[in-house]
N, C-alpha and C positions, 0 to 999 in steps of 0.2 A: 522161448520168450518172445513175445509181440514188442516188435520194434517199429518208429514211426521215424520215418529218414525225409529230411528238408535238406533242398539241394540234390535231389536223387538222382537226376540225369544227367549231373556235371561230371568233370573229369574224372575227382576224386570220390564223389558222392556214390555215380554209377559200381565203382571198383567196390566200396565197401558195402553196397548191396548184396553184391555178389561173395563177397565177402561173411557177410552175416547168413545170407542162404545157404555158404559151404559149413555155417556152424548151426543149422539145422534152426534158425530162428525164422519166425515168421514176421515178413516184412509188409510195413504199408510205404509206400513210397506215395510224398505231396511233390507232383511236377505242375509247371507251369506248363510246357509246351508237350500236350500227348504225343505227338510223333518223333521227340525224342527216344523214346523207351524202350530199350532193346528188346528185339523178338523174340531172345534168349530166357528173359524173365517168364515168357506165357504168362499163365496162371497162376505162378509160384507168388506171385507181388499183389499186395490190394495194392492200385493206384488211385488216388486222390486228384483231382484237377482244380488247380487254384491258382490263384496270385496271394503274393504276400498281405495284403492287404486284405485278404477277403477270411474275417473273422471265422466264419460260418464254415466254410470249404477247412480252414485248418482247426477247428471244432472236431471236424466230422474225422479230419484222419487220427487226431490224436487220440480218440473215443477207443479203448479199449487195448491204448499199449500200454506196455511198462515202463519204457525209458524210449526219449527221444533223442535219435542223433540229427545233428544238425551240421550238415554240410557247406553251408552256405557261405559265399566271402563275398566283398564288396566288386565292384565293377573298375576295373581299372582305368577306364576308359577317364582322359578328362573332362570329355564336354559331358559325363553322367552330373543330372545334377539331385539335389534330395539326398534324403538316408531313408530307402524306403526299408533297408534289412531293419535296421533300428526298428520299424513301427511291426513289420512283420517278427521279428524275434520277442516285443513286447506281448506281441498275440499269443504266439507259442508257449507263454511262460504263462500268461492268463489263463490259456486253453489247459496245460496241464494241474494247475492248482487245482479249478474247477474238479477236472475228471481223478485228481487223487496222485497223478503219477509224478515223483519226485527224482526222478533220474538222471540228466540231462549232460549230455557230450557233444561237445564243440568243436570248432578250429579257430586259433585265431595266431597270431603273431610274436615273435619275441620283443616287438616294439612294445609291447605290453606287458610290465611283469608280473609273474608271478608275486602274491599277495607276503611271500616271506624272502625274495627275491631284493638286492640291491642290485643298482645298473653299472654295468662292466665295459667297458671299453668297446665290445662287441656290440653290446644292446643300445649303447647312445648312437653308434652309427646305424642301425638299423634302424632306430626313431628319427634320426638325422634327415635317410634317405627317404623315410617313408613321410615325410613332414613335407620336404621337401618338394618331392615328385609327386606322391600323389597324395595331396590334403584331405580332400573330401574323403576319401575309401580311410584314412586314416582315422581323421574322426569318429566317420562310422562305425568303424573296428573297440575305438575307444567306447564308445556310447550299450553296442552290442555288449562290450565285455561287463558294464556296469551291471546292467539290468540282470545279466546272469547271476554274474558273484552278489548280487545286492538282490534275489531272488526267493533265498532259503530252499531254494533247490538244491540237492545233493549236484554237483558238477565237476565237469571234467573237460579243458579247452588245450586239445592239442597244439602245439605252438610248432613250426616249422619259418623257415625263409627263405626255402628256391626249391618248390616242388616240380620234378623234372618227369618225364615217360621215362617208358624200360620195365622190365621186369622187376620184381621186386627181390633186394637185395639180401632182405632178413639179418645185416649189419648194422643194427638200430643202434645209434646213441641216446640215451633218455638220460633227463635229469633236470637241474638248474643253475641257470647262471651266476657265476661264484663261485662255486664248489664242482663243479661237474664240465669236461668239456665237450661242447657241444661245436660241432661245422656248418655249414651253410645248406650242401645240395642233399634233396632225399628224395625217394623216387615218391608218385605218387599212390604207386601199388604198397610201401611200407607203411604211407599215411594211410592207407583205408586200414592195413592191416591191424596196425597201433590204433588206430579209430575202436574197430569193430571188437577187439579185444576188451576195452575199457567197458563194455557191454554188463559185463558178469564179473568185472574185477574193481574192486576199493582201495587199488593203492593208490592212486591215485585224486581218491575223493578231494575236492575241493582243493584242488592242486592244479596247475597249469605246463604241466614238462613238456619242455621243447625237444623234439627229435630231431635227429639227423642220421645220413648215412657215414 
């Protein structure tokens, strides 16, 4: 399957590349900085060189996949100012309507629920803190998450709240808040793996489940 990965040479991004290359799919990966890109991918990756911003660069990677994953989270930093993922995730979603591809997996937060999800004691403090500390990436988060679910694209936005290094555990909690318990830390090798999974699988369709280890 032709897969087109945004966010490809971040922590988690990078992992579920390699990830999807160990399940025989072909990858385009859209980075921003080429000399991030491990020398490990060779030839196996089309790389795409872009900014969020640039229509045209993410046009061109989305041209001929099937499902776009999207790696991408907001900048924690507080003097970040903008929402530029907002205008680049609006691209992304334009770019695939055009080209036909109706696939689309995310990351995003349990500060955000799920669309059949009520909030539980666990998810108002993680809106709490995320309100709190960091505003703007919050927003962001919020705004990203709209345009998706409000896209008519088939979707899927991995939810996590303290993605850690390490190996990966393969002791995944999946579910939703309310009915299912979910923890806090998960490595980020089980996020690409849950990521990269949701590829070729619909239980998920239009579902939001939060992982943990």
């Amino acid at each position: 399957m032709n897969i087109t990965v945004f966010g490809a040479t971040g922590a988690i991004g990078a992992l579920t590349v390699d990830t999807l290359l160990a399940h025989g799919h072909a990858v385009t990966a859209y980075v921003r900085n080429p000399a991030k890109v491990p020398d490990i991918w060779g030839d196996r990756v089309r790389v795409v060189v872009g900014e969020l911003s640039d229509a045209e660069a993410i046009d061109t990677a989305i041209a001929g996949a099937e499902v776009v994953v999207s790696a991408l989270g907001p900048s924690m930093d507080r003097r970040a100012t903008g929402r530029p993922l907002v205008d680049g995730t609006r691209h992304i979603l334009e770019s695939m309507s055009r080209h036909g591809v109706t696939r689309y997996i995310g990351h995003g937060t349990p500060s955000i629920l799920d669309p059949r999800e009520t909030p539980t004691l666990q998810t108002r403090l993680i809106a709490l803190m995320a309100r709190t500390l960091f505003p703007r990436a919050y927003e962001e988060l919020l705004a990203m998450t709209a345009l998706v679910t409000g896209s008519g694209a088939t979707w899927t936005i991995v939810r996590f709240t303290a993605p850690k290094d390490g190996p990966p555990k393969g002791n995944l909690r999946v579910g939703f808040y309310g009915t299912d318990k979910i923890g806090f830390p998960v490595t980020r090798a089980d996020i690409a793996a849950f990521t990269a999974a949701q590829v070729d699988d619909a239980t998920y369709a239009n579902r939001a489940p939060a992982i943990s280890n």
